[in-house]
C-alpha atoms as a printed R data frame, in Angstrom:
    type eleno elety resid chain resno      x       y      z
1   ATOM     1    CA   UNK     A     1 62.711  95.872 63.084
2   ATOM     2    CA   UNK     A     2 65.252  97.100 65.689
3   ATOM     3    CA   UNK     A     3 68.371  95.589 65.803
4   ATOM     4    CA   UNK     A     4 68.389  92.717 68.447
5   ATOM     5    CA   UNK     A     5 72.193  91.272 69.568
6   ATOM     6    CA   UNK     A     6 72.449  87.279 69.508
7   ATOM     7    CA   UNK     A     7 68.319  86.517 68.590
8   ATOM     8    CA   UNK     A     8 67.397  83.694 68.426
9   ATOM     9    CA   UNK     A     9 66.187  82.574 64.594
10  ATOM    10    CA   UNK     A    10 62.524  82.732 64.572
11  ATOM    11    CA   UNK     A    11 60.448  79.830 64.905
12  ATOM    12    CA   UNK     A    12 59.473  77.394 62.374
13  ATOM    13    CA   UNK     A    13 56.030  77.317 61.056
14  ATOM    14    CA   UNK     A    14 55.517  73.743 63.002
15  ATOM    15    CA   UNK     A    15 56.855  74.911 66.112
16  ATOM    16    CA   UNK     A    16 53.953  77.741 65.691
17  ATOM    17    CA   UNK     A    17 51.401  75.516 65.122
18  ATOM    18    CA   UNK     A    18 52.693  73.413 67.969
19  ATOM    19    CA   UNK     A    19 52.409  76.520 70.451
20  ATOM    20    CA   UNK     A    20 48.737  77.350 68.746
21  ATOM    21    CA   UNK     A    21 47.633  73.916 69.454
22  ATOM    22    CA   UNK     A    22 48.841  73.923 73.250
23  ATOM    23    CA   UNK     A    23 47.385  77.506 73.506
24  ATOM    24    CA   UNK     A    24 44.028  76.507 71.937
25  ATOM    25    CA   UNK     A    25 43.819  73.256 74.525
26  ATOM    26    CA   UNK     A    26 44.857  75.400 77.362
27  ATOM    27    CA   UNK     A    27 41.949  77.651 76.529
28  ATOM    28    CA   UNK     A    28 39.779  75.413 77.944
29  ATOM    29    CA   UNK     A    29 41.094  75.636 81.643
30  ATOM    30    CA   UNK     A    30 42.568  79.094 80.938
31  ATOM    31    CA   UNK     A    31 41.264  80.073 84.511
32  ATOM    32    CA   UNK     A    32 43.126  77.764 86.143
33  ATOM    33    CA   UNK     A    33 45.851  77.919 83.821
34  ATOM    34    CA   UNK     A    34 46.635  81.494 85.120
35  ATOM    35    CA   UNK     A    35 46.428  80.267 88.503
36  ATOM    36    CA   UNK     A    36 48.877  77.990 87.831
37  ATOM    37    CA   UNK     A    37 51.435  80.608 86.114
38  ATOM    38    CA   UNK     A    38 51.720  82.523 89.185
39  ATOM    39    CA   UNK     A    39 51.419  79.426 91.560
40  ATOM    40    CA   UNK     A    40 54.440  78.235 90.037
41  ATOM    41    CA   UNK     A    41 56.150  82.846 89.474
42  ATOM    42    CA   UNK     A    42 55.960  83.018 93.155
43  ATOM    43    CA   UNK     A    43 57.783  79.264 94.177
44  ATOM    44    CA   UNK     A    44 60.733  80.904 91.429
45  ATOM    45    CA   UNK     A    45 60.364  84.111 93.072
46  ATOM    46    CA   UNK     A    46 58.988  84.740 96.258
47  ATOM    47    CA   UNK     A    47 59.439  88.131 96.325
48  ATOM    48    CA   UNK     A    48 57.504  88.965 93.570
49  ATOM    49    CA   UNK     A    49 54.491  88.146 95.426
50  ATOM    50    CA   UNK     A    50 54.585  91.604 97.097
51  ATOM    51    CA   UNK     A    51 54.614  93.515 93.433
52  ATOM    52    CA   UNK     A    52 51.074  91.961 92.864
53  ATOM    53    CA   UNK     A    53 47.390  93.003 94.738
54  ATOM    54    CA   UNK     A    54 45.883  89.830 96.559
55  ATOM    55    CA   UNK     A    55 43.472  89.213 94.263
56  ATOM    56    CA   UNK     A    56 45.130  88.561 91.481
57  ATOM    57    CA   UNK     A    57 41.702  87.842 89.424
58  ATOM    58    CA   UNK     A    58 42.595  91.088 86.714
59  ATOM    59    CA   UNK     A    59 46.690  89.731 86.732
60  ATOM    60    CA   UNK     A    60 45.419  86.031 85.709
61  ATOM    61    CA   UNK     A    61 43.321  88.092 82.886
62  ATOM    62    CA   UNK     A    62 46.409  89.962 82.027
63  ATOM    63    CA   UNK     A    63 48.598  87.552 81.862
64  ATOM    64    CA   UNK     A    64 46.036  85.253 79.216
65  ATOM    65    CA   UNK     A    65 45.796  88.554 77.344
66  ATOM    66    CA   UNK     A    66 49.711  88.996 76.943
67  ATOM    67    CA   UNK     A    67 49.651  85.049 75.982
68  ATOM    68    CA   UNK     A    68 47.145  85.478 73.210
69  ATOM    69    CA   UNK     A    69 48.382  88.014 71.562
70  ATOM    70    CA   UNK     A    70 52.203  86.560 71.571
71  ATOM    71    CA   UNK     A    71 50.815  83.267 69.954
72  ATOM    72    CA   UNK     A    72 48.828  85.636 67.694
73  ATOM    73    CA   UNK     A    73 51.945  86.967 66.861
74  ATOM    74    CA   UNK     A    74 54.434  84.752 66.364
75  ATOM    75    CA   UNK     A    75 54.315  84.523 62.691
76  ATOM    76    CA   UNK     A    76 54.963  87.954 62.026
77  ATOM    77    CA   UNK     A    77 58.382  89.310 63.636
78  ATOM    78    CA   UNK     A    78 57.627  93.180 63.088
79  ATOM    79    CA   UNK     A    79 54.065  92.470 65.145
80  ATOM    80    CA   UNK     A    80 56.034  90.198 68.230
81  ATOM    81    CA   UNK     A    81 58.672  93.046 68.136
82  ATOM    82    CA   UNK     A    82 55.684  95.336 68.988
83  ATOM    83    CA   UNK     A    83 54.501  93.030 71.757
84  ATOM    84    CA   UNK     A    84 57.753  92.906 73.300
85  ATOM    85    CA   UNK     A    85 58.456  96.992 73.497
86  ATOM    86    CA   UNK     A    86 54.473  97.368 74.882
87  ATOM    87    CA   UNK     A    87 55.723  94.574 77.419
88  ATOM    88    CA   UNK     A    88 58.771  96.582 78.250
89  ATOM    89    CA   UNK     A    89 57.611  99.676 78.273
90  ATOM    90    CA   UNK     A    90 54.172  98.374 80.881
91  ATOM    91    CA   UNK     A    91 56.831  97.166 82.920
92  ATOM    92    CA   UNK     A    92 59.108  99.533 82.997
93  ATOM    93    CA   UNK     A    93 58.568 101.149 86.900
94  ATOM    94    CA   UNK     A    94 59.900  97.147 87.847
95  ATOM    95    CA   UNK     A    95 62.942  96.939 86.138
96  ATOM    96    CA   UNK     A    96 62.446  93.288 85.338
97  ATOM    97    CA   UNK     A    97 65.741  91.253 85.316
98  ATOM    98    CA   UNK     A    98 66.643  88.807 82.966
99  ATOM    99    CA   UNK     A    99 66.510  86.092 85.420
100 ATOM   100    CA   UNK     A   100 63.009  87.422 86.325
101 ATOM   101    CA   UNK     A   101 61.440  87.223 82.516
102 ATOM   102    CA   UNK     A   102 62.803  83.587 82.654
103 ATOM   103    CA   UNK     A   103 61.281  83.001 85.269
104 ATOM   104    CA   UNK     A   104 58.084  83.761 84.407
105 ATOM   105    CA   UNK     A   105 58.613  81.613 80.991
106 ATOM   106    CA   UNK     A   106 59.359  78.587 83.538
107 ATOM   107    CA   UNK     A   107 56.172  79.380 85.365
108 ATOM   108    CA   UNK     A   108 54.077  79.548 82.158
109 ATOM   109    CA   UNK     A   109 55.998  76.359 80.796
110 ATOM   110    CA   UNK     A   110 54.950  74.476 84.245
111 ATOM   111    CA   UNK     A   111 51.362  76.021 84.123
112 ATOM   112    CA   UNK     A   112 51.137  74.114 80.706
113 ATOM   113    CA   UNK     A   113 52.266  71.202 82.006
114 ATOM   114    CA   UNK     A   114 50.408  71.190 85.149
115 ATOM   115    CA   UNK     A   115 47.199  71.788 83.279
116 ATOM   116    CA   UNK     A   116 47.806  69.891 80.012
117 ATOM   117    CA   UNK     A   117 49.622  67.135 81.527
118 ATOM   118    CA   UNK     A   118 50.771  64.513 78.911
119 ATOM   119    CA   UNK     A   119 48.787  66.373 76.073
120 ATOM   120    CA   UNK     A   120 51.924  69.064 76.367
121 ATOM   121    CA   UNK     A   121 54.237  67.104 74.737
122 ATOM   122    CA   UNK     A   122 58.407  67.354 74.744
123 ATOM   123    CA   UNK     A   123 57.911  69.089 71.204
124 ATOM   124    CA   UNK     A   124 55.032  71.717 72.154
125 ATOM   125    CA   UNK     A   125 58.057  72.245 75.121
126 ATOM   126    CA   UNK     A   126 60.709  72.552 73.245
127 ATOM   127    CA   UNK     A   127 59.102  75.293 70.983
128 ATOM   128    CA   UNK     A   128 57.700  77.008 73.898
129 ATOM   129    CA   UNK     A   129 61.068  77.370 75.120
130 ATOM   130    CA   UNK     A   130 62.174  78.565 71.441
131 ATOM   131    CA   UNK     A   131 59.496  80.719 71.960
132 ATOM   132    CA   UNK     A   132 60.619  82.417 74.977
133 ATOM   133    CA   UNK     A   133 64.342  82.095 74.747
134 ATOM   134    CA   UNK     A   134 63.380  84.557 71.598
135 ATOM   135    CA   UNK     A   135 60.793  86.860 73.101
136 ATOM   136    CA   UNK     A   136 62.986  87.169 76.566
137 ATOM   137    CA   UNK     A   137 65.822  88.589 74.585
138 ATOM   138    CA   UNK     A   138 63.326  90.902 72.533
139 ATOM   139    CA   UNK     A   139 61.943  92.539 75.964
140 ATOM   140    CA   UNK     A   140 65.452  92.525 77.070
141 ATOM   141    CA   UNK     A   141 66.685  94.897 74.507
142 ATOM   142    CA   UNK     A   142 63.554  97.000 74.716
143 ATOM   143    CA   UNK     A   143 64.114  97.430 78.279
144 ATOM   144    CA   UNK     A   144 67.680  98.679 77.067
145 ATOM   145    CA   UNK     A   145 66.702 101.086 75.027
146 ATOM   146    CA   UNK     A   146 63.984 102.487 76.929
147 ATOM   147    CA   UNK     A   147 66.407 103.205 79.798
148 ATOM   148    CA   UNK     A   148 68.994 104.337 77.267
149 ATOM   149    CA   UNK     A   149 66.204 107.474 76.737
């Protein structure tokens, strides 16, 4: 695995299970779920509104896609690294800012609760935010090193 500055220690096997279990109930109103996530991206950032088509019908597909397979990969840290560097390198032409990737984890955290309401529990939160706090700083420093090429 590349060398990542100040990571976060990887999750524990019950904070997994706990984002499996909110993933699995949010597959259930995944369509409105999406919604949600960039309901909630464009009142953080209004401006991103104009780096997406109207319909965003294939982004909401996208954006479940990129959510499966991090929660599909969260137990193994050489397959999330691999996640994160396809993430950066997709996005690359944006430039995404820190404050942008969190962001979007706030969104998805408020889809979840929006859409789970008091079946997302403070712990299914809290390692969501472990979660992200961890995979932010992965994309981070493959953004680095793809502009460092």
């Amino acid at each position: 695995m590349p060398d990542v500055p100040d990571l976060p220690p990887p999750l524990r096997p019950d904070q997994i299970a706990l984002i499996e279990a909110s993933f699995t109930s949010a597959l259930r109103v995944k369509a409105e779920l999406a919604q949600s996530v960039y309901d909630h991206l464009f009142r953080l950032e209004p401006q991103a509104r104009d780096l997406f088509p109207p319909d965003l019908a294939i982004q909401r597909a996208k954006i479940m896609r990129a959510l499966s397979t991090i929660v599909r990969s969260l137990g193994s840290e050489r397959e999330l690294v691999r996640v994160a560097e396809g993430l950066a390198r997709s996005h690359q032409r944006f430039a995404l800012t820190d404050s942008q990737l969190h962001h979007m984890g706030a969104a998805i955290l408020g889809a979840f609760e929006d859409k789970l309401g008091q079946d997302f529990t403070a712990d299914m939160r809290s390692a969501w935010t472990s979660a992200f706090d961890r995979f932010i700083q992965m994309v981070s420093h493959a953004q680095d090193r793809l502009a460092d090429v």
